[in-house]
C-alpha positions as CSV (number, residue, x, y, z in Angstrom):
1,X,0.0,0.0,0.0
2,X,2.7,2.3,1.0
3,X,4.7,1.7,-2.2
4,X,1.9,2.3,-4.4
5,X,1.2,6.1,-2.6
6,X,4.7,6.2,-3.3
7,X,4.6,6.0,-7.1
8,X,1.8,7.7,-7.2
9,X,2.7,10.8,-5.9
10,X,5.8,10.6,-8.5
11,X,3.4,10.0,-11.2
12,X,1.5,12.8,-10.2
13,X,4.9,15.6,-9.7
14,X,5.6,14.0,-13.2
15,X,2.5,15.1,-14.9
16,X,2.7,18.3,-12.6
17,X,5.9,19.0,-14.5
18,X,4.8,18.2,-18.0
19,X,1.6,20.5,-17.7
20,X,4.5,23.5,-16.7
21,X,6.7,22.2,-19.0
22,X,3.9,22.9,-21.7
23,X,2.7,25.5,-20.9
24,X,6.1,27.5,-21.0
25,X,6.2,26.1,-24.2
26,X,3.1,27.5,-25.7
27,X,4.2,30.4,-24.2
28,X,7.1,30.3,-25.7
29,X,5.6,29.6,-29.2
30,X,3.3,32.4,-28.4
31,X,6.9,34.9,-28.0
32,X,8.1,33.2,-31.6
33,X,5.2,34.1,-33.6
34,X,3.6,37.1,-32.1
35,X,7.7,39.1,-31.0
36,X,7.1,42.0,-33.5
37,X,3.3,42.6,-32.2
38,X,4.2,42.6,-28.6
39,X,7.1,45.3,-29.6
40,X,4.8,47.4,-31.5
41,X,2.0,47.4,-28.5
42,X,4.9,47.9,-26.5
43,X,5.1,45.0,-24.5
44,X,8.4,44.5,-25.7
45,X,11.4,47.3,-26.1
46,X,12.1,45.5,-29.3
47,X,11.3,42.4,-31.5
48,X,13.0,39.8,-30.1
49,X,12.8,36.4,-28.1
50,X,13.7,37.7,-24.4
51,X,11.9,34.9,-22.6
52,X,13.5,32.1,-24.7
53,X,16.4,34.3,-23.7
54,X,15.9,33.7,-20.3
55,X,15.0,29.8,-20.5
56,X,18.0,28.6,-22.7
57,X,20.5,30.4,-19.6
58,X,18.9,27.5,-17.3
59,X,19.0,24.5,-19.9
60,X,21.3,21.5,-19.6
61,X,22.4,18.7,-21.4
62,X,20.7,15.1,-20.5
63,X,22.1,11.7,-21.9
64,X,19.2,11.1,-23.8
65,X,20.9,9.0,-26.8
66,X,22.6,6.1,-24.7
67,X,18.9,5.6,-22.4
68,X,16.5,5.6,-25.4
69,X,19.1,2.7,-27.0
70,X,18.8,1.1,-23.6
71,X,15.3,1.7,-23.2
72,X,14.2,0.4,-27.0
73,X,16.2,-2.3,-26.2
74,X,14.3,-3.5,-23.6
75,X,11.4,-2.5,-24.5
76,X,11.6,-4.5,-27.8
77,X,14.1,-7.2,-27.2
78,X,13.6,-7.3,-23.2
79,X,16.9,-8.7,-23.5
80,X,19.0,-6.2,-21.1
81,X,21.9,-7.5,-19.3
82,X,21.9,-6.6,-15.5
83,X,24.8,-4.4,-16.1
84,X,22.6,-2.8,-18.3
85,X,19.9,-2.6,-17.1
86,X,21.3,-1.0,-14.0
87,X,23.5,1.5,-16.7
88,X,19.2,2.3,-17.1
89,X,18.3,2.9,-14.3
90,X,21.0,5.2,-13.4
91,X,20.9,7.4,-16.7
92,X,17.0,7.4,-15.7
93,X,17.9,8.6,-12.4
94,X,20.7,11.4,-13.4
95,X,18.0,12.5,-16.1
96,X,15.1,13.0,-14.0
97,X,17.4,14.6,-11.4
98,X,18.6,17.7,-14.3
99,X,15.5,17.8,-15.9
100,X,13.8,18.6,-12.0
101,X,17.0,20.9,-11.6
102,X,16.2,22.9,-14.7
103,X,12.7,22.9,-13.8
104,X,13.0,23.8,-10.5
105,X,15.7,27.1,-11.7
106,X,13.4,28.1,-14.1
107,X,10.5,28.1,-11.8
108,X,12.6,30.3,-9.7
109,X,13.6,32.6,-12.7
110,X,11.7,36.2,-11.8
111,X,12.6,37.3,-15.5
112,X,10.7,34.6,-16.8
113,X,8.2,35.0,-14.6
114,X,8.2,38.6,-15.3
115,X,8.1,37.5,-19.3
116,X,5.8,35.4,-19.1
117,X,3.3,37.5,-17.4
118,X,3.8,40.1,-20.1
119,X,3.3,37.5,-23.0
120,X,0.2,36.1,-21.0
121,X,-1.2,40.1,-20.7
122,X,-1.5,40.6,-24.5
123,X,-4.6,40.6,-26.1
124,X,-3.9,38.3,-28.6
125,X,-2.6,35.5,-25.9
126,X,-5.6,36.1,-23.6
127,X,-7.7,35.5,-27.0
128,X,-5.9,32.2,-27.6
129,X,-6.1,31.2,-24.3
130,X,-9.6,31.9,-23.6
131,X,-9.4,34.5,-21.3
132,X,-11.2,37.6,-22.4
């Protein structure tokens, strides 16, 4: 019972984090398309992408290549060796830890926040998202 509560509470920071993690990125779509508008309503000194900016300052590098080759392989082969498959869990492990890193800095990021809040003000944005 405990363990279960366990992994559920992971599953459930883990979809926490995707539904931030998406939503910076439509936000950050919203700064890509819309960077010359927001300058000319003045939401922006000039026509450029200061919240992407901000976000690639926090970004890191993950071993992504060498754990989806170990992944795929088990997942179609199931035919991991235990050295492997510990070589896994570990790369899953070191991966989740930077990715929550990351996450965690740019939650902390007052520019972004500030940015974001700017891109989320504009009239266009709060007609994409609903919110007029």
């Amino acid at each position: 019972m405990r363990i279960s509560a366990v992994i559920k509470k992971e599953e459930d920071a883990i979809i926490h984090l995707i539904f931030e993690l998406k939503e910076l990125l439509d936000i950050s779509i919203y700064e890509l398309y819309f960077k010359e508008k927001f300058a000319e309503d003045g939401l922006y000194p000039e026509p450029k992408e200061y919240l992407l900016e901000a976000v690639s300052k926090h970004l890191k590098p993950i071993s992504y290549d060498r754990w989806a080759q170990a992944y795929w392989k088990k997942q179609l082969e199931d035919d991991l060796t235990s050295d492997e498959e510990k070589e896994l869990e570990k790369l899953e492990e070191k991966n989740m830890e930077t990715i929550e890193k990351v996450y965690q800095d740019l939650a902390q990021d007052k520019d972004i926040k500030n940015w974001i809040e700017k891109i989320k003000s504009h009239k266009w944005v709060k007609v994409i998202e609903g919110k007029t």
